[in-house]
C-alpha positions as CSV (number, residue, x, y, z in Angstrom):
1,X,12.5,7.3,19.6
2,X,12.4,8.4,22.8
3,X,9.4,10.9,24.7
4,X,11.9,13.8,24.5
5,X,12.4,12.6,20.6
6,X,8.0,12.9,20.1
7,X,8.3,16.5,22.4
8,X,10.2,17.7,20.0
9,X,8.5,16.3,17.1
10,X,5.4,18.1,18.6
11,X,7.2,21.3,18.9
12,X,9.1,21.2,15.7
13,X,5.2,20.6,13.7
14,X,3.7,22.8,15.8
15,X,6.0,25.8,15.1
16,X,6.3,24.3,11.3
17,X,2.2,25.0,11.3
18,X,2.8,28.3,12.3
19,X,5.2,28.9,9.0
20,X,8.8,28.5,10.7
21,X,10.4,27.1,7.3
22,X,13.4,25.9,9.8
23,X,11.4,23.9,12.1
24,X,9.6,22.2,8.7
25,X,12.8,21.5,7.5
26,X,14.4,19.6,10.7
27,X,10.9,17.7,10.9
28,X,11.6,16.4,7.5
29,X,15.0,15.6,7.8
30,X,14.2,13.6,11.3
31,X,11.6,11.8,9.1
32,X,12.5,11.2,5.8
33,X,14.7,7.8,6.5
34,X,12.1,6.6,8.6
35,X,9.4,7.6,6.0
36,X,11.4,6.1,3.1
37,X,11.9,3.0,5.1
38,X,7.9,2.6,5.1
39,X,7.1,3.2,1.4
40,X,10.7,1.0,0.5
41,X,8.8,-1.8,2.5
42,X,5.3,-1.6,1.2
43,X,6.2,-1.2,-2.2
44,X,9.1,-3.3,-2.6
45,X,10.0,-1.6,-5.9
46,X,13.2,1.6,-5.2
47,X,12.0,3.8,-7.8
48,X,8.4,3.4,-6.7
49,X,9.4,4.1,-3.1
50,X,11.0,7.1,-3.9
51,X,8.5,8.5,-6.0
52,X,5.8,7.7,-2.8
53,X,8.5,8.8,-0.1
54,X,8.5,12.1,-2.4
55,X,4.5,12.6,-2.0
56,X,4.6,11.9,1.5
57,X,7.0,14.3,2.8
58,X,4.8,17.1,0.3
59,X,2.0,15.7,2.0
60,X,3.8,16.4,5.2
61,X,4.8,19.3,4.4
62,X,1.8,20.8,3.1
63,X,-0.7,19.5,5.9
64,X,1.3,19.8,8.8
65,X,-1.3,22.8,9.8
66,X,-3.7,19.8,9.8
67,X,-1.6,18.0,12.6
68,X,-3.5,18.0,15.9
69,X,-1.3,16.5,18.3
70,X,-4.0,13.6,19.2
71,X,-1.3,10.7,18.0
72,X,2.5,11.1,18.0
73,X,3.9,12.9,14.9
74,X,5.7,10.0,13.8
75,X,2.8,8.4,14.2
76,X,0.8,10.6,11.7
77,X,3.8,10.6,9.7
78,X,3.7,7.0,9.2
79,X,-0.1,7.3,8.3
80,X,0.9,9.5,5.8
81,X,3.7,7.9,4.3
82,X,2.0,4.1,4.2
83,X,-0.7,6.0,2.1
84,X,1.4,7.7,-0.2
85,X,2.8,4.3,-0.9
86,X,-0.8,2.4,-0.9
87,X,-2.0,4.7,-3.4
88,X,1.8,4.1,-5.1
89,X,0.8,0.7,-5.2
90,X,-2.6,0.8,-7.1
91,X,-1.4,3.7,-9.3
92,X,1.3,1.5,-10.7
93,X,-0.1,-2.0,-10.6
94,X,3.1,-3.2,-10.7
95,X,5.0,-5.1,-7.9
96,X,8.7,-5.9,-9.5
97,X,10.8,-8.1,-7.5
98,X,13.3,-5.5,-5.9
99,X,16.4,-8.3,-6.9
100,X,16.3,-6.8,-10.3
101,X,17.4,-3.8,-9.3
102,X,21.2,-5.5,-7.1
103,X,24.2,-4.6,-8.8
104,X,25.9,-7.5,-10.5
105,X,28.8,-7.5,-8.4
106,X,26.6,-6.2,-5.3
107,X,27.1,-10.0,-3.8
108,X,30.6,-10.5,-4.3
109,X,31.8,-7.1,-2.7
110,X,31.0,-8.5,1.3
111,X,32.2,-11.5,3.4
112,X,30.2,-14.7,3.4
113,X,28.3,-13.0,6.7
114,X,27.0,-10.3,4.3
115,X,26.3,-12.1,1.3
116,X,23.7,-14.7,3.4
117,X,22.5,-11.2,5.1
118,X,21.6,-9.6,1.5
119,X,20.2,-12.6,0.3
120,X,17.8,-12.9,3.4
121,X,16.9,-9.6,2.5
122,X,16.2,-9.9,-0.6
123,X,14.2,-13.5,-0.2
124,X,12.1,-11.4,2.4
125,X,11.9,-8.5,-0.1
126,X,11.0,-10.4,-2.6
127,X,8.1,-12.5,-0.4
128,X,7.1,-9.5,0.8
129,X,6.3,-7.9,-2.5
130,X,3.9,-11.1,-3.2
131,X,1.6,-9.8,-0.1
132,X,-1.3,-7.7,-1.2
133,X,-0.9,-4.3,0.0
134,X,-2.9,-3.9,2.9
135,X,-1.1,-6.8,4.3
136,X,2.5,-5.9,3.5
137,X,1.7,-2.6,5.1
138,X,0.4,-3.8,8.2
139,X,3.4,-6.3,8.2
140,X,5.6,-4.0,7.7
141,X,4.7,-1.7,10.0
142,X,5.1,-4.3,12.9
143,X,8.0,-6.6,11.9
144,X,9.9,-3.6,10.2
145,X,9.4,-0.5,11.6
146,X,8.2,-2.0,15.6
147,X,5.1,-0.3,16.1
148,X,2.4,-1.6,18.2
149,X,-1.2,-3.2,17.5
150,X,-2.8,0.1,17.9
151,X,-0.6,2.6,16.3
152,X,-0.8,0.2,13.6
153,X,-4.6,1.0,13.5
154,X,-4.6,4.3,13.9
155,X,-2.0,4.9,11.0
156,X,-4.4,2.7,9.0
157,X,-7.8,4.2,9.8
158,X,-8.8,0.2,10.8
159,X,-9.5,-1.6,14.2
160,X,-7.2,-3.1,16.0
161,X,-8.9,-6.6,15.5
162,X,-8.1,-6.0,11.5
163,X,-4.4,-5.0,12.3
164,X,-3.9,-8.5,14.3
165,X,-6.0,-10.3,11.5
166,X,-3.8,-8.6,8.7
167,X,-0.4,-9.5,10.5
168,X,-1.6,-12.9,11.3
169,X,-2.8,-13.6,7.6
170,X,0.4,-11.6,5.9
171,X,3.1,-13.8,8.2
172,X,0.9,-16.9,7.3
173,X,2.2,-16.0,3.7
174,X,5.3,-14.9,4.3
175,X,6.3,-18.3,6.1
176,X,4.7,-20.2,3.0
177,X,6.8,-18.4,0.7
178,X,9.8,-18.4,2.5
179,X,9.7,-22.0,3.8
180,X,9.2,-21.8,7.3
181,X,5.7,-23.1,8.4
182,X,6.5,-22.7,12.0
183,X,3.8,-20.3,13.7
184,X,5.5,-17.1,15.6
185,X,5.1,-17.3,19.1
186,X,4.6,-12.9,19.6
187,X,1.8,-11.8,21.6
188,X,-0.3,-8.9,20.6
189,X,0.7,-5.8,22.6
């Protein structure tokens, strides 16, 4: 997103607080990918991120007077939607591998290109889903979605030493799981 992108971000919410029903509804709709992406991520499981990407945007929707305009509103946004999906996660107790859910004939319908790509996908899905959820959610915040160290922390209400230390920890995993022991070479930023 660009600055002009978080302006009108800031507008739109701040006009939504105000009760313009319009400028709610293009805040949403500039969000909800973006949200569903974060709760698909943390909670591996399609039907569970759906039911969290649904409580998120009410939460949006229905605290955006509570917006102050101290962090970006994608920022709070994210904050929202990884706890909608944290709280997903403990409600359930569940963590089903999201492969169960491919159609049979989902692998044979691409090239050889897409196949090895929906496979990654799902090894990394699947690896992912084996973190505990305050790692896969700082993980995912970074790897997937690009934010930085402290955004990171203030979407989770946690320092910024935790964030690097829940990263670090959650790729240590990840490599384990998925074979490659070779430590990442990213600088904190």
């Amino acid at each position: 997103m660009t600055d002009d992108d978080h302006d009108r971000d800031d507008d739109l919410a701040r006009r939504a607080s105000r009760g313009d029903t319009g400028a709610l509804d293009a805040l949403l709709r500039r969000h909800t990918t973006l949200v569903h992406g974060v709760c698909r991520r943390i909670l591996g499981n399609p039907d569970d991120a759906l039911d969290a990407t649904q409580e998120a945007l009410l939460a949006i929707a229905t605290r955006v007077s509570t917006f102050d305009g101290r962090a970006r509103f994608s920022t709070w946004a994210y904050r929202v939607a990884t706890n909608a999906a944290l709280d997903e996660a403990r409600r359930r107790g569940r963590r089903p591998l999201p492969a169960e859910h491919l159609p049979e004939d989902g692998l044979r319908a691409g090239t050889a290109g897409t196949d090895s790509a929906v496979a990654d996908r799902l090894d990394v899905d699947a690896a992912l889903a084996q973190l505990t959820p305050e790692y896969r959610a700082a993980v995912a915040l970074r790897d997937l979605v690009g934010m930085d160290y402290a955004e990171i922390a203030d979407v989770l209400g946690i320092p910024a030493g935790t964030v690097r230390s829940r990263i670090s920890r959650g790729r240590a995993v990840l490599a384990d799981l998925l074979g490659n022991r070779e430590p990442t070479s990213e600088h904190p930023t």
